[in-house]
C-alpha positions in Angstrom: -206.4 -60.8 -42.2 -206.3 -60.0 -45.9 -209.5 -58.8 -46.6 -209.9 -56.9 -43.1 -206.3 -55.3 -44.8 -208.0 -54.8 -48.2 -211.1 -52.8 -46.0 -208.4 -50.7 -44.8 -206.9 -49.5 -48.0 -210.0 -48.9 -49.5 -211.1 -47.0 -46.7 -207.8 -44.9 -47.0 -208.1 -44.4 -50.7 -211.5 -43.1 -50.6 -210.7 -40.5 -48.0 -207.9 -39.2 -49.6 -208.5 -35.9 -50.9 -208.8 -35.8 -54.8 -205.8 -35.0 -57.1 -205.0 -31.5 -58.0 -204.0 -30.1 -61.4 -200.8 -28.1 -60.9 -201.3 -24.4 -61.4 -200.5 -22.9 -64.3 -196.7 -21.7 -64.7 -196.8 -17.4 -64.7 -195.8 -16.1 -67.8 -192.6 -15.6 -68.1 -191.2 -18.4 -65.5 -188.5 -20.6 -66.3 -190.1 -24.2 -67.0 -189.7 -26.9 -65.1 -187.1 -29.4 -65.6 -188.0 -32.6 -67.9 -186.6 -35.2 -65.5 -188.0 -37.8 -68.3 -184.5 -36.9 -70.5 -180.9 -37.2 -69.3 -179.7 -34.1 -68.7 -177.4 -32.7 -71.5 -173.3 -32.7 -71.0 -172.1 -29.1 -69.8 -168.9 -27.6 -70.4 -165.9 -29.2 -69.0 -163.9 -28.1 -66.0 -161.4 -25.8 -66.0 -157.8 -27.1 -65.5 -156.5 -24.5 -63.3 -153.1 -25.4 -61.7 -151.3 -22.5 -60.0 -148.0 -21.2 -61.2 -145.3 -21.9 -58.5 -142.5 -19.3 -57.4 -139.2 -20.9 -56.6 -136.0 -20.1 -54.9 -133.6 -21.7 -52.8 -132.3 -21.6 -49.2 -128.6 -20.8 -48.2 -128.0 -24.5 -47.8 -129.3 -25.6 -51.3 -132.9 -26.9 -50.4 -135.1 -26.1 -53.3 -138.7 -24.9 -52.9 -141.9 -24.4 -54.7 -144.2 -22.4 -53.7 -147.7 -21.7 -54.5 -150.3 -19.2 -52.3 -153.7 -20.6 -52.2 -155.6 -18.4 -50.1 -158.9 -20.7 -50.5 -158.9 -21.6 -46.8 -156.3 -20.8 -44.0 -154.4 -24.0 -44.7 -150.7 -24.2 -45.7 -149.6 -28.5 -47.1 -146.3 -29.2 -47.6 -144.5 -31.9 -49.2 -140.4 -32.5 -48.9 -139.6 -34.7 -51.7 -135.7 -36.1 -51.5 -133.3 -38.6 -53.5 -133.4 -41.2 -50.9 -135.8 -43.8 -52.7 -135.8 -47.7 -52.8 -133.9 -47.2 -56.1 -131.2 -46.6 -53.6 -131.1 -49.7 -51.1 -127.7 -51.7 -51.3 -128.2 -55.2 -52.6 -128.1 -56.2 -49.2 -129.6 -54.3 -47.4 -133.2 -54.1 -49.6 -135.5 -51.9 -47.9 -133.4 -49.6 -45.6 -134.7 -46.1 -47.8 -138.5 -47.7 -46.8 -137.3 -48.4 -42.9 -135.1 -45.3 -42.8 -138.0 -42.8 -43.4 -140.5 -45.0 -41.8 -138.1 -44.3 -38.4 -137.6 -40.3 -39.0 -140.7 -39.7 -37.2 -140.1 -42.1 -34.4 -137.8 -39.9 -32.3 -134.9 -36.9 -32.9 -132.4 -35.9 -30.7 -134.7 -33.4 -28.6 -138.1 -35.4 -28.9 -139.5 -38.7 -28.6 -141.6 -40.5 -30.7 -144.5 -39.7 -27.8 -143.5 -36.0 -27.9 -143.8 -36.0 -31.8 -146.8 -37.3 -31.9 -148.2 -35.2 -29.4 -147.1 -31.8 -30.5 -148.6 -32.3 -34.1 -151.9 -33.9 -32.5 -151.9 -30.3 -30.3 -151.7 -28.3 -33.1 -154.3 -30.0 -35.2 -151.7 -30.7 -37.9 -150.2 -34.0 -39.6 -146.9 -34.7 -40.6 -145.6 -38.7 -41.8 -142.6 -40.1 -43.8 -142.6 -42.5 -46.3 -140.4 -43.8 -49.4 -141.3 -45.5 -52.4 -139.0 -46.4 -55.2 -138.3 -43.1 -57.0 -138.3 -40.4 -54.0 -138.8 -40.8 -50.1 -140.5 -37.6 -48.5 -142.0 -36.2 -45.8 -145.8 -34.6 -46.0 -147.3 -32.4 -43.3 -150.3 -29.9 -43.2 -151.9 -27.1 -40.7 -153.8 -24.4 -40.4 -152.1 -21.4 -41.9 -151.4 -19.7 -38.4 -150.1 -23.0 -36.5 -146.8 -22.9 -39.9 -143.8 -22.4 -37.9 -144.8 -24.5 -35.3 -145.0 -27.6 -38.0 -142.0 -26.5 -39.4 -140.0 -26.5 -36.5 -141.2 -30.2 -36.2 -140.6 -31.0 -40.0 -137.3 -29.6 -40.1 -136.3 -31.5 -36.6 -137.7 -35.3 -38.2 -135.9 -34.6 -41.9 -132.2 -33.4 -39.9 -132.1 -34.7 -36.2 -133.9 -38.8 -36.6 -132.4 -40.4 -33.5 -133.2 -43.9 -34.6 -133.2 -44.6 -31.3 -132.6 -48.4 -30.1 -136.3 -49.0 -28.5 -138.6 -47.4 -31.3 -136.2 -49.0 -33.5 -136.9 -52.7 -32.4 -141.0 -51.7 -32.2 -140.8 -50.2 -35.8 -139.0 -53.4 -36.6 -141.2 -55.7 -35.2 -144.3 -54.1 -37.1 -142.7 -54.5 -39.9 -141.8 -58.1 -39.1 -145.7 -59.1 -38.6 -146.3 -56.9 -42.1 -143.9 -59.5 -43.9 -145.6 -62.5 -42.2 -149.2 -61.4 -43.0 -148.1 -60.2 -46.9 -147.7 -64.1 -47.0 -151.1 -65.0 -47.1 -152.0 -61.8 -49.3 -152.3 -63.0 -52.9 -151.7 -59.5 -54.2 -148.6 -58.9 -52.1 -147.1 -62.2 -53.0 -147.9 -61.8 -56.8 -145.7 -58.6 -56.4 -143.0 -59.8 -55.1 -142.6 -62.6 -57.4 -143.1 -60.1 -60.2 -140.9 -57.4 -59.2 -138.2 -60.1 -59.1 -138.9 -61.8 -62.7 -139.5 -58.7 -64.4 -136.8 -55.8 -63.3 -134.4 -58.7 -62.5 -130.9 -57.5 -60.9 -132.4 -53.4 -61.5 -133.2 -51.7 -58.3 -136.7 -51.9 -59.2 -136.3 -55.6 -58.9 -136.7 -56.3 -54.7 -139.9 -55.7 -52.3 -139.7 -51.8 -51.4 -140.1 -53.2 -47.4 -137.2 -55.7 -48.1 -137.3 -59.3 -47.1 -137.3 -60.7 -43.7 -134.0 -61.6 -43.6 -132.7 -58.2 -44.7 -134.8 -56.6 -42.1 -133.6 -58.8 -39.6 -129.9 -57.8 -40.6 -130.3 -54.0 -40.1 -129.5 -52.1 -37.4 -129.9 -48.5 -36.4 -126.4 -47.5 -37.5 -127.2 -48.7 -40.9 -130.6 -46.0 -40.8 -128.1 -43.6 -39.8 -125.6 -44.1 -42.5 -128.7 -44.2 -45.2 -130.0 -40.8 -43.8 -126.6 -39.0 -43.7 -126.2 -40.2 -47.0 -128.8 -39.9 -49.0 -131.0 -37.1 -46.8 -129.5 -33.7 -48.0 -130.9 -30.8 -48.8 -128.8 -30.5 -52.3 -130.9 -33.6 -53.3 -134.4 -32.5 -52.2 -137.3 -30.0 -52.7 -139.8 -28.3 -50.9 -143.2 -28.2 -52.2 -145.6 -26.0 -50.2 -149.0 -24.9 -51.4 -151.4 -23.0 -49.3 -152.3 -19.6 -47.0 -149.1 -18.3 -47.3 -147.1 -15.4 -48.9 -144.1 -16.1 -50.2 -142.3 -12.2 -48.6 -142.9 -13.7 -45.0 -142.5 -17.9 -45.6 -139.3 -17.8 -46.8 -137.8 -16.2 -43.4 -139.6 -18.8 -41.4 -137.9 -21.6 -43.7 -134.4 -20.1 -43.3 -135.0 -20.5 -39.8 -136.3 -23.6 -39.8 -133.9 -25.5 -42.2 -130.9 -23.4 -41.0 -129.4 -26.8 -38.7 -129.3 -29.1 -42.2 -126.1 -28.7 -43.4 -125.6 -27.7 -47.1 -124.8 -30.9 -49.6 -125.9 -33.5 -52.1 -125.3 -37.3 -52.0 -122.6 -38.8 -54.0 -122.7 -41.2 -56.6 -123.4 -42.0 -59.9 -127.8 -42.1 -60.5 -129.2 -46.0 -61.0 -129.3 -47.2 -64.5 -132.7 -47.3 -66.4 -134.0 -50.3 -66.4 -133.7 -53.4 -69.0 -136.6 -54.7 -70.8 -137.8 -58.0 -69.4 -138.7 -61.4 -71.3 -141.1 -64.2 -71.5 -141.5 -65.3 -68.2 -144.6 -67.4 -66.5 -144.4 -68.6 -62.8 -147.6 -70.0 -60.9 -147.4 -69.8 -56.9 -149.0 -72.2 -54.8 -152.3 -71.4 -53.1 -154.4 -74.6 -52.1 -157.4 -74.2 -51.9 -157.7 -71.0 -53.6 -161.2 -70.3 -55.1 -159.7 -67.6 -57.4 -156.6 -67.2 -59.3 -154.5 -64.1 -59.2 -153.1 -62.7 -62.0 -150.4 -60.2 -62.6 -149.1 -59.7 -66.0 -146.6 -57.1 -67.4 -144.9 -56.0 -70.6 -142.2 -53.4 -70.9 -143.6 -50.1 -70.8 -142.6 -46.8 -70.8 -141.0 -43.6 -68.5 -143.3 -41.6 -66.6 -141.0 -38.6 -68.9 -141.7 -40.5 -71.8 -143.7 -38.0 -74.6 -146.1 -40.7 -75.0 -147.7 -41.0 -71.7 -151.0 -39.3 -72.4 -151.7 -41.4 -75.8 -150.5 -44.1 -73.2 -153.1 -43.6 -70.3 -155.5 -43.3 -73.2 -154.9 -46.7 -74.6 -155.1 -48.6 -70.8 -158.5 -46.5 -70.3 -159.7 -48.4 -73.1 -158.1 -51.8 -72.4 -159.1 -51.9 -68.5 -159.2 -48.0 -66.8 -162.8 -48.5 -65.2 -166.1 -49.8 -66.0 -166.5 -48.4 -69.5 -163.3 -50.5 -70.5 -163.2 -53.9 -72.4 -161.7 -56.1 -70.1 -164.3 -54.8 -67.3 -167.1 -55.5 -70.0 -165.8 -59.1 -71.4 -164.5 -60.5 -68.2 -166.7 -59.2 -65.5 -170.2 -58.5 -67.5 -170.2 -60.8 -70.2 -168.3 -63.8 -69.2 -168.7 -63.3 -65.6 -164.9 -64.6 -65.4 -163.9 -62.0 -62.5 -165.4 -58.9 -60.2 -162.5 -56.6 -61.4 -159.5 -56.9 -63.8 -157.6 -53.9 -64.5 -155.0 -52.7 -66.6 -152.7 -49.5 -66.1 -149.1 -48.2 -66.9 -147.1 -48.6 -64.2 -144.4 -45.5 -65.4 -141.7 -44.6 -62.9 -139.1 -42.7 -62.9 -136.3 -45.2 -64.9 -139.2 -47.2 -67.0 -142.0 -48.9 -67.0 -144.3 -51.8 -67.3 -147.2 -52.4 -68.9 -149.7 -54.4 -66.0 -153.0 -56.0 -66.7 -153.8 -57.7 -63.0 -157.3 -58.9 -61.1 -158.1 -62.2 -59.6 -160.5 -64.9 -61.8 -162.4 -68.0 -60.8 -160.3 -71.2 -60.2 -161.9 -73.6 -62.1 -161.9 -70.7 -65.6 -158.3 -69.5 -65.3 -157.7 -70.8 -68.9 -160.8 -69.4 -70.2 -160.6 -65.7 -68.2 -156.8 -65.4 -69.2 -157.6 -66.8 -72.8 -160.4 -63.6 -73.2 -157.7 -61.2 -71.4 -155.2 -62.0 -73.7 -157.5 -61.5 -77.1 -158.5 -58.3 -75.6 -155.0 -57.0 -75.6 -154.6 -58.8 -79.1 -157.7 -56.9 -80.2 -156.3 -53.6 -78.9 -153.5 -54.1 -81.2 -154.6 -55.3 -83.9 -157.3 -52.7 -85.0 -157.9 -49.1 -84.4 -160.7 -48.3 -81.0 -164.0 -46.5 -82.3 -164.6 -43.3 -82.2 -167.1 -43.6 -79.4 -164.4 -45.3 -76.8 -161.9 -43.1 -77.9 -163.9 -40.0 -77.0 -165.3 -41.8 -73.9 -161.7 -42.9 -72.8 -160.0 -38.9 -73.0 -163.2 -37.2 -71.4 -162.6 -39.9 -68.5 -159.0 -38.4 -67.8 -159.3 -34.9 -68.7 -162.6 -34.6 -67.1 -161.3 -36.2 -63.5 -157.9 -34.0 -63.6 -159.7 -30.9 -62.6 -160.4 -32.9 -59.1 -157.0 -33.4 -58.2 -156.1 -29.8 -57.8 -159.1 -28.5 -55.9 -157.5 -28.6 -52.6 -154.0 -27.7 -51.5 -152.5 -30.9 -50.6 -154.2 -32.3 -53.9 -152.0 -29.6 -55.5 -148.6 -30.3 -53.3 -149.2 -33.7 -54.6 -149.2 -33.0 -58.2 -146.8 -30.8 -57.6 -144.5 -33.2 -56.0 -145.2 -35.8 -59.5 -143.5 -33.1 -60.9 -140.5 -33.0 -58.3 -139.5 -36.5 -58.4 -139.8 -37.3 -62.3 -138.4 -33.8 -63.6 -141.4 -32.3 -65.4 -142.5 -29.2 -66.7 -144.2 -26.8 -64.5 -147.1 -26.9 -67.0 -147.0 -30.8 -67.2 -150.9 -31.1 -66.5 -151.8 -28.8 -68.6 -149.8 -30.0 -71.3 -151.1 -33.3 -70.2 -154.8 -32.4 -70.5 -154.3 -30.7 -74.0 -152.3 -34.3 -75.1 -154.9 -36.3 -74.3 -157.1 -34.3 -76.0 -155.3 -34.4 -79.0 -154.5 -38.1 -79.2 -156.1 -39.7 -81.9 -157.3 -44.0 -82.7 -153.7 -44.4 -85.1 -152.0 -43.1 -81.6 -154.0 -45.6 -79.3 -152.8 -48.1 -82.2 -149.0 -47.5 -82.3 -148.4 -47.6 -78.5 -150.7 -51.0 -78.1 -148.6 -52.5 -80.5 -145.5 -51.2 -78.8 -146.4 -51.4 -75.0 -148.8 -54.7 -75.1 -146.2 -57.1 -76.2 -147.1 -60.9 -76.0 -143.9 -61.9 -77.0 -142.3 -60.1 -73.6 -144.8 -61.2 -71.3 -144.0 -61.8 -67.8 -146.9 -63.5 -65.9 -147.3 -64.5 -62.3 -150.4 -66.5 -61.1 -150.9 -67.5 -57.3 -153.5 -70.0 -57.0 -154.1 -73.8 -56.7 -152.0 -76.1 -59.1 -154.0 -78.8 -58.9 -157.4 -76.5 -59.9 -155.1 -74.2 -62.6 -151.8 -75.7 -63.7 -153.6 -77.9 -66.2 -156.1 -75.2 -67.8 -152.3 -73.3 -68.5 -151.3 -75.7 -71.1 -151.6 -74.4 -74.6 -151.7 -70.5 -73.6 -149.3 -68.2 -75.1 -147.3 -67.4 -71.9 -144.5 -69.9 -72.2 -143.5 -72.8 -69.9 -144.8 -72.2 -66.3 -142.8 -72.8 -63.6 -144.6 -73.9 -59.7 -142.7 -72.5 -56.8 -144.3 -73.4 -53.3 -147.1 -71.1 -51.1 -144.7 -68.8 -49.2 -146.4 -69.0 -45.8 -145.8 -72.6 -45.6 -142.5 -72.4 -46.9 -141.1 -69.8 -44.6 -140.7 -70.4 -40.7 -142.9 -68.3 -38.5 -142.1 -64.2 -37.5 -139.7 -63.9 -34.5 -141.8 -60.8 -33.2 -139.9 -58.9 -30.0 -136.5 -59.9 -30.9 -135.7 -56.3 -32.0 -132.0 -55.3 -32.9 
């Protein structure tokens, strides 16, 4: 067969026509392009966010608004006081299950119904809380607006919580518990939100615990929304197709059945700075280790955040950074370790997290931990400093190319009390930050002396290799799914 195939291609070659020289370029033409050289850097993007107008309804609701005639698309993003921050010590996740529930039913339409009448008009609209802000995001084509604000305005004033979408909605939530169990990541959290932020709000699982969730009931939803859901508390974000002459009627009428008001109370606390703490959850059989470690860190209000997100760029922002290069190219210790500020509204931790092999825990957290030394110790090079702010200001254009990439920035703004110009003063920061800046926050924000670190592996593989690391006494608590009885899925309440 091989020489019959040889035949062939030399048969082929030799009736091939012969090569051609390429004509001659006309004079004048622009040359060709040498694809033998990497193309030179152009100019950067433009940063161009839109200036919002504001006012404010009769009944108090704030809104931002910014026309964006781009395509015939209106997003909008209600951004209220009703956070995690929020849940009563016993009672942790209600602000989570109370916005997960808004769209499950009103007083005039089911959950069904709901669903239905956004899928009709081509639009989206869902709820959500984290820990700083719950809200509600929707967006449509420009000329289907009032219709999705009638439906906005009905889930954010008129939730039903009604008894059977309750007990589903419970019940997912239930098997989302059960299967975080086996989820390294999700267990890691928990175990870290508890050590670090203590008896601070930021302290409990956003989705609660099982038992809590078993406790609730619909009428406690229903006290959390009347609370905490007011229009004195929240704003209106809205970015799109829109002018501002004719929108605001259609808001009036839309938001004219939520009663004027703001909840009462006292804001949370910020929150303390944490210690040395090391815990190690059990994972037999685990072929990697997961690690989570955090120092105190800073505000997302704080003036240092851009020298901040320049420093973690560095340390472990992507594939360009020093833990991505040492652990995961060099040493081949992990497939991804990471390292970000974690800045919310009351403080903020300083995270370095990815999962290692086993059997080189002590070696990949003894190479993760000189690289954070090494961070503070000496001033970055020119080259990674330069590499490090083109990353960020170079990938901020991005975010604001589309209008609910806008609403969303926009919304950052909402919840942590910025600027209007924030990003641009943002972009300009980074710029400006220099090596003796990366420097002076390291040293400040990559603390080993207030390390909190949580592992989840297998003790008998990893609790040995820990001796001797500079993370203080490790204590072993048990795997959580064998520890916990099973979910109790349909019992509803």
């Amino acid at each position: 067969m091989r020489p019959r195939l040889a035949a062939l291609l030399g048969a082929a070659l030799a009736c091939a026509a012969p090569a051609r020289l390429a004509p001659a370029a006309p004079a004048g033409a622009v040359p060709a392009a040498d694809r033998s050289r990497i193309p030179p850097v152009g100019p950067p993007p433009a940063l161009r966010v839109p200036a919002p107008r504001r006012f404010v309804l009769s009944n108090g609701l704030a809104v931002r608004l910014v026309e964006y005639h781009r395509l015939p698309i209106v997003a909008l993003h209600l951004v209220l006081d009703a956070g995690g921050v929020h849940d009563p010590a016993d009672r942790p996740g209600l602000a989570s299950f109370t916005a997960a529930m808004v769209t499950e039913g009103t007083r005039t339409r089911s959950a069904t119904r709901i669903s239905d009448e956004v899928g009709f008009i081509g639009a989206s609209l869902s709820a959500g809380a984290g820990f700083d802000a719950a809200f509600v995001s929707g967006s449509v084509l420009s000329r289907h607006l009032p219709r999705l604000l009638e439906l906005m305005a009905d889930v954010t004033v008129n939730p039903a919580f009604p008894a059977e979408d309750f007990a589903r909605v419970q019940d997912q939530r239930r098997v989302a518990l059960v299967q975080q169990r086996d989820s390294p990541g999700a267990v890691a959290a928990k175990a870290f939100a508890g050590l670090f932020w203590g008896s601070h709000p930021y302290g409990h699982w956003l989705m609660g615990t099982e038992a809590s969730l078993e406790a609730m009931a619909p009428a406690d939803l229903r006290r959390h929304h009347a609370a905490r859901w007011r229009p004195g508390a929240a704003e209106l974000v809205v970015v799109g197709d829109v002018e501002a002459a004719r929108f605001r009627p259609l808001l009036e009428s839309a938001f004219a059945g939520w009663p004027a008001g703001a909840p009462a109370g006292a804001p949370p606390a910020a929150a303390p700075a944490a210690g040395r703490r090391a815990v190690l959850v059990e994972k037999v059989g685990a072929p990697q280790t997961y690690v989570m470690m955090g120092m105190p860190g800073i505000a997302r209000g704080s003036p240092d955040y851009a020298p901040v997100q320049v420093a973690f760029q560095i340390l472990g922002g992507g594939s360009a950074s020093r833990l991505f290069r040492n652990l995961r190219e060099e040493k081949g210790y992990t497939y991804g370790t990471y390292a970000r500020a974690d800045a919310r509204k009351l403080g903020g931790s300083s995270m370095v997290v990815g999962s290692v092999k086993a059997g080189q825990t002590r070696e990949a957290l003894g190479a993760l931990l000189a690289e954070v030394e090494a961070l503070r110790k000496a001033p970055v090079s020119a080259r990674e400093l330069e590499d490090a702010r083109s990353a960020l200001v170079l990938s901020l254009p991005s975010d604001f190319a589309t209008a609910a990439g806008i609403a969303g920035r926009l919304a950052e703004q909402v919840i942590h009390g910025l600027p209007d110009d924030s990003w641009e003063r943002f972009a300009e920061a980074v710029r400006r930050v220099t090596a003796d800046d990366v420097l002076r926050v390291a040293r400040r924000d990559l603390d080993p002396a207030r390390l909190t670190t949580v592992m989840v592996g297998d003790p008998a593989v990893v609790r040995a290799q820990l001796d001797g690391l500079p993370i203080g006494s490790v204590e072993v608590r048990p795997d959580p799914a064998a520890a916990a009885p099973g979910p109790r899925v349909g019992a509803g309440g």
